[in-house]
C-alpha positions as CSV (number, residue, x, y, z in Angstrom):
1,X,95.5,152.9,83.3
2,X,97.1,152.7,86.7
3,X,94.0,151.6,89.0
4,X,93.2,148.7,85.8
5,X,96.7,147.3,85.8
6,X,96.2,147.3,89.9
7,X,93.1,145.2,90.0
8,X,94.5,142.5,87.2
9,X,97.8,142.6,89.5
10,X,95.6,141.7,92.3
11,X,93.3,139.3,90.5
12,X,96.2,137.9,89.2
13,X,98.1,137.3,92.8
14,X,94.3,135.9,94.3
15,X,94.2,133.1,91.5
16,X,98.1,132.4,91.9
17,X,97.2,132.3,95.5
18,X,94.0,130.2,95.6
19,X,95.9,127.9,92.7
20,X,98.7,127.5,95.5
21,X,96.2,126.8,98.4
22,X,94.6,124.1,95.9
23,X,98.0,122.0,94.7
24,X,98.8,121.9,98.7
25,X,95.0,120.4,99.3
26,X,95.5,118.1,96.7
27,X,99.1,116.8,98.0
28,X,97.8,116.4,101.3
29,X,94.9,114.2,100.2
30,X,96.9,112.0,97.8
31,X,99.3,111.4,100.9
32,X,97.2,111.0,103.4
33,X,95.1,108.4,100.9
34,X,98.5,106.5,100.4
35,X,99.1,106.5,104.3
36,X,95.5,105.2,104.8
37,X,96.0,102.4,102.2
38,X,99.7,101.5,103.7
39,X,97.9,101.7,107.2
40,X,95.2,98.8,106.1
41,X,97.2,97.1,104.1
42,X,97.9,93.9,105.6
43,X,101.0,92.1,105.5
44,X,100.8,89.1,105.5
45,X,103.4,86.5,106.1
46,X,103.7,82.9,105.9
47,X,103.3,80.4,108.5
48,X,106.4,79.1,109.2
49,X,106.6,75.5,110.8
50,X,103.6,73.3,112.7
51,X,103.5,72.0,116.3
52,X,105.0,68.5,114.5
53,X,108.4,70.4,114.0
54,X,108.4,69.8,117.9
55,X,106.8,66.5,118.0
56,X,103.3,67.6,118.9
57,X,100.2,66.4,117.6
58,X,97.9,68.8,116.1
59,X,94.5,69.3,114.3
60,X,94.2,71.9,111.4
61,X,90.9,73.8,112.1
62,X,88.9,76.4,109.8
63,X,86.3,78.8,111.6
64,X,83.9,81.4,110.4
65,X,83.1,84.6,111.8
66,X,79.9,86.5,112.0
67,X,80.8,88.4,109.7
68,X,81.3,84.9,106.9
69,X,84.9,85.2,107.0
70,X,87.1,81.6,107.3
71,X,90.1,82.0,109.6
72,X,92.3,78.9,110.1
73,X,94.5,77.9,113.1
74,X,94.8,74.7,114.5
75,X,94.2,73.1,117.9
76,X,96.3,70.9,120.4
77,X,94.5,69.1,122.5
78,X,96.2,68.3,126.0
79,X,93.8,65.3,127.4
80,X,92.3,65.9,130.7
81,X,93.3,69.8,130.5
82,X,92.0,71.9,132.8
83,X,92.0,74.6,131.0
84,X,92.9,76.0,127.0
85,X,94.6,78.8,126.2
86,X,94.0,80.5,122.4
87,X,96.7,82.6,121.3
88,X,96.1,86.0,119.6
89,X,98.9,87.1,117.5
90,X,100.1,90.3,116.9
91,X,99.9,92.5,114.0
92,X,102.1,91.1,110.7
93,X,102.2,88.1,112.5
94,X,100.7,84.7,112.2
95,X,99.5,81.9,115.0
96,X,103.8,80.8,115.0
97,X,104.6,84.0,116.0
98,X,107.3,85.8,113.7
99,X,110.6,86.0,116.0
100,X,108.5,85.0,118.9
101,X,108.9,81.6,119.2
102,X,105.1,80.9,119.7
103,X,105.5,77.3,119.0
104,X,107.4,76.9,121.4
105,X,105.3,78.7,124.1
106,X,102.2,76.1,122.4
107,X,104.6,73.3,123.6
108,X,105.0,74.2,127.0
109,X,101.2,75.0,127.7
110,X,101.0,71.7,126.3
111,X,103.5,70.2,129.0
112,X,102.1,72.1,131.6
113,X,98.4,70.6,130.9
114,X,96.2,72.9,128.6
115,X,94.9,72.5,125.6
116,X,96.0,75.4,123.1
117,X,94.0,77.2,119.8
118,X,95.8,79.2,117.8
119,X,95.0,80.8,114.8
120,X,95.8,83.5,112.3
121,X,93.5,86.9,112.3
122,X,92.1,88.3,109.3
123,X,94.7,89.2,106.7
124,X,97.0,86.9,108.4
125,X,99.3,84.1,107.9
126,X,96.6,81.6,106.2
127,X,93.4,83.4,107.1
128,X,90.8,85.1,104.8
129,X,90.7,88.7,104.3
130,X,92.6,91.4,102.3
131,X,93.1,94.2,104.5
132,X,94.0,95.2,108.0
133,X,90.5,97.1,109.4
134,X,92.6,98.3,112.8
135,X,90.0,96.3,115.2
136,X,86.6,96.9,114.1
137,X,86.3,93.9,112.7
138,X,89.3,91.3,114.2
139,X,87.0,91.5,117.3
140,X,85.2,89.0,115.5
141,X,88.0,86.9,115.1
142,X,88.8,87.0,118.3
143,X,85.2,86.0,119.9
144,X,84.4,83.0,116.9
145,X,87.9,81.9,118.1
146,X,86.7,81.4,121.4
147,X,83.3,80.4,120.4
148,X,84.8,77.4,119.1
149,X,87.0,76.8,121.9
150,X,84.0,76.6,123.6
151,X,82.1,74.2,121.4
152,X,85.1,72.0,121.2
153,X,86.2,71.9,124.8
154,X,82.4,72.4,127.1
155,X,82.8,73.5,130.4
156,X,86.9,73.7,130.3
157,X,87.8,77.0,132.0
158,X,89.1,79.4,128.6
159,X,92.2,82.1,129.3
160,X,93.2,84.5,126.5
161,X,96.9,85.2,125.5
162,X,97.5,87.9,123.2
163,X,100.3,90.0,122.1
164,X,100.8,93.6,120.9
165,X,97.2,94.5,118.9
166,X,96.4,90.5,120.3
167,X,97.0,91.7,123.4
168,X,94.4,95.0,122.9
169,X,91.9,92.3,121.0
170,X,91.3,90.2,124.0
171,X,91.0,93.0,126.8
172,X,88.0,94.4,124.1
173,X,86.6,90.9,124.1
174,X,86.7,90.3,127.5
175,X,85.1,93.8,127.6
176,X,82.5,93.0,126.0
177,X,81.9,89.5,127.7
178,X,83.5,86.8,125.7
179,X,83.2,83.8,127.6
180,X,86.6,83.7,129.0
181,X,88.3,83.0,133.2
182,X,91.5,85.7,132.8
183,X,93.3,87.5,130.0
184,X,97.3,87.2,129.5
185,X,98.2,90.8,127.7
186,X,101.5,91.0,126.7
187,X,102.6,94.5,125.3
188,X,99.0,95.6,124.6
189,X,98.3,99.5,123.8
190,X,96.0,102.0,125.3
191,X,94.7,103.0,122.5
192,X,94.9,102.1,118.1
193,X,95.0,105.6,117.1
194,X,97.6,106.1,119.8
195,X,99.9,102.9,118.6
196,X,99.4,104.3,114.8
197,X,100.2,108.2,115.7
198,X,103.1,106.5,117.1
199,X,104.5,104.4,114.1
200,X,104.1,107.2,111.8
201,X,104.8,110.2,114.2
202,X,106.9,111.5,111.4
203,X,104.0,112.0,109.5
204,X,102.6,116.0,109.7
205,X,99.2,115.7,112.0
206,X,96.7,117.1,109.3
207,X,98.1,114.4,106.6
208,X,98.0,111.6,109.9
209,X,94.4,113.0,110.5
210,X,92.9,112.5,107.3
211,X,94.5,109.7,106.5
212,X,92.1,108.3,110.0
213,X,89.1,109.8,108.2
214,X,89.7,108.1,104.8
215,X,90.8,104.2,106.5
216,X,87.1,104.6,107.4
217,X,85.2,105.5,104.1
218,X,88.1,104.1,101.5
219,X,89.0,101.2,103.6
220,X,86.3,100.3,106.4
221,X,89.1,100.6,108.8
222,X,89.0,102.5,112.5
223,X,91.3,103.2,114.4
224,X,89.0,104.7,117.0
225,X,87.2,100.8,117.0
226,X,90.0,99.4,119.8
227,X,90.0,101.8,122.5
228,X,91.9,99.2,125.4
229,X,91.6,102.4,128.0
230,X,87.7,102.9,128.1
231,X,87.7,98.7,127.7
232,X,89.4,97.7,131.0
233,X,86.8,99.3,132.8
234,X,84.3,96.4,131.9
235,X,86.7,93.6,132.2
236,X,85.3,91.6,134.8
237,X,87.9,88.9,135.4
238,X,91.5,89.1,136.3
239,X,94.2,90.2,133.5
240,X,98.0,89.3,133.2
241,X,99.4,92.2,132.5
242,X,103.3,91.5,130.6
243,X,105.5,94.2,128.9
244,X,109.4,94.5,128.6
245,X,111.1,97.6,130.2
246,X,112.4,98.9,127.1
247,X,109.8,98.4,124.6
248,X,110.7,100.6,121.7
249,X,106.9,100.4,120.2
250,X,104.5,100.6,122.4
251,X,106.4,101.4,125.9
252,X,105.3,100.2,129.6
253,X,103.7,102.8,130.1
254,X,100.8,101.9,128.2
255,X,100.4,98.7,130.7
256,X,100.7,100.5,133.6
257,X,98.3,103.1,132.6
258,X,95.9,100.2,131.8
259,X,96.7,98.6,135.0
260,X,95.6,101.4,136.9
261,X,92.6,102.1,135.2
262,X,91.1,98.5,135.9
263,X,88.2,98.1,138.5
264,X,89.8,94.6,139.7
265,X,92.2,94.1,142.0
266,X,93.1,91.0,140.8
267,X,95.2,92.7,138.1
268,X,98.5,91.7,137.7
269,X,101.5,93.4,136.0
270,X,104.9,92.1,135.3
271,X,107.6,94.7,133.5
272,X,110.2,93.0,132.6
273,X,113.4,94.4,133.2
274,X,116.7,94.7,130.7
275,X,114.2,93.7,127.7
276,X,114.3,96.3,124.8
277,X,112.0,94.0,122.1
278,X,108.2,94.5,121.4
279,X,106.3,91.3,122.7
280,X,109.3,89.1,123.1
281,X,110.0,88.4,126.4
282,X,109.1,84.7,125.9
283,X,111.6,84.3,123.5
284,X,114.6,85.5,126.2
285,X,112.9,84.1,129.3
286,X,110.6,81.1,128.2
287,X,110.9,79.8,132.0
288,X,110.0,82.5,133.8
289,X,107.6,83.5,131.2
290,X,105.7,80.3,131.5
291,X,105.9,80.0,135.2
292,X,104.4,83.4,135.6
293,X,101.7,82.4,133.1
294,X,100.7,79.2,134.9
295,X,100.8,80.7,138.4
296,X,98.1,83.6,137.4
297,X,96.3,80.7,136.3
298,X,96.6,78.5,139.2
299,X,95.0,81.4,140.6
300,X,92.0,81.0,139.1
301,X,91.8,77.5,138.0
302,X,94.3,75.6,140.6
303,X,95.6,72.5,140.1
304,X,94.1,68.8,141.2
305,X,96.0,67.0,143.1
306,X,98.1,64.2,141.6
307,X,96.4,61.9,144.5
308,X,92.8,63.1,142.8
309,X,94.0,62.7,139.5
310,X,94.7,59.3,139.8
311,X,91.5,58.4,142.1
312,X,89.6,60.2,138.9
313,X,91.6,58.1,136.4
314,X,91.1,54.7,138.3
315,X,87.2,55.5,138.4
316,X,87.1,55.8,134.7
């Protein structure tokens, strides 16, 4: 009969339909569950060289977190420094900095009086850890470095120098009151989820948007945790803003917008022209890059004369 065949046409079409609907459901989670896991995943490379590669003396240090996890870095101690400077990597980076010439940059704090720490985040170079968690839980890394910067050097004033997702690390730690004088952000982001919609913009936004929701119940991972924007606001000491004119990652626009959403005018921001890298500009200026660095912390922690130096190393 006519109005039977109909209604098994139609059934027929609504189960074809509904079976269609279902395979595209299912594709979209299986992706966006391999994005989350290629998101978190670290990757880790080694760490190539040591400050003796340059002639400097070093100590290997190992650190835990609060949340029991051992980091490992090491620590050059400049004596007399008036101030120490730890180094927070950026991501797929370690403490030598990958094509950044980090050591280099630990050398000449070194010859310009300060003590350095650097050390590898979680999932890093020679750290513990497995997987990336976006910030939620390298905050931690980033305040137990400090906290033992603070136990080894007492009163020494402490600055923080990070790059990339370093950079964003320290302006949330100084957000949330890490004992430090002045942050040095080179190339930080405004935001994580911002960075990663970014890397993967080819990605379709529903696949991109659950793959967010399952880094957080697959993979403990947020990428809402590092939020540098809302941060800045609570940063109560001064920040160095850095970032190269053409970064092809995160562009300047990111520091300016942080710059101008920071309560102290104390902020300072250096874009540096006719650079196209990501966190890099060390590596093509090291001079000026230095001498900028050390004159935003002469600022705040200026320099004793050589006349008192010497008085103060006669006395002792």
């Amino acid at each position: 009969m006519p109005g039977v065949r109909g209604k098994r046409t139609f059934t027929m079409l609504t189960w074809m339909a509904l079976g269609a609907v279902a395979c595209v459901m299912l594709s979209t989670a299986i992706a966006a569950i391999f994005l989350a896991d290629a998101i978190t995943r670290s990757r880790r490379v080694r760490v190539q060289g040591t400050p003796a590669d340059l002639g400097l003396r070093y100590e290997e240090i190992q650190f835990l977190t609060s949340d029991r996890l051992t980091l490992r870095g090491w620590f050059l101690d400049s004596p007399g420094a008036r101030a120490t400077v730890v180094l927070v990597h950026d991501l797929g980076c370690t403490r030598t900095g990958r094509n950044r010439d980090m050591l280099a940059l630990q050398r000449d704090y070194i010859r310009r009086g300060f003590s350095v720490f650097a050390f590898d985040l979680r999932g890093h170079g020679e750290s513990g850890g497995k997987r990336d968690t976006l910030g939620r839980e390298e905050r931690l890394d980033v305040q137990a470095a400090v906290a033992y910067a603070r136990r080894r050097t007492g009163t020494t004033p402490i600055f923080l120098h990070g790059f990339g997702f370093g950079a964003a690390l320290t302006l949330e730690a100084a957000a949330q009151g890490t004992d430090v004088t002045g942050v040095i952000a080179d190339s930080p982001f405004v935001a994580m989820r911002q960075y990663m919609r970014h890397q993967y913009r080819r990605v379709p936004g529903p696949v991109f948007a659950l793959a967010s929701f399952f880094t957080r119940r697959l993979f403990r991972a947020d990428m809402d945790a590092v939020q540098p924007i809302r941060a800045i606001e609570r940063v109560t000491m001064p920040v160095l803003f850095i970032h190269n004119e053409g970064d092809p990652e995160v562009p300047p626009a990111h520091t300016l917008n942080l710059a101008a959403a920071s309560l102290d005018p104390r902020v300072r921001v250096w874009i540096v022209s006719d650079l196209m890298g990501h966190g890099d500009a060390f590596r093509h200026a090291p001079e000026q890059y230095v001498r900028r660095c050390v004159q935003f912390v002469d600022e705040l922690v200026p320099a004793r004369p050589a006349s008192y130096t010497a008085t103060a190393q006669a006395a002792g």
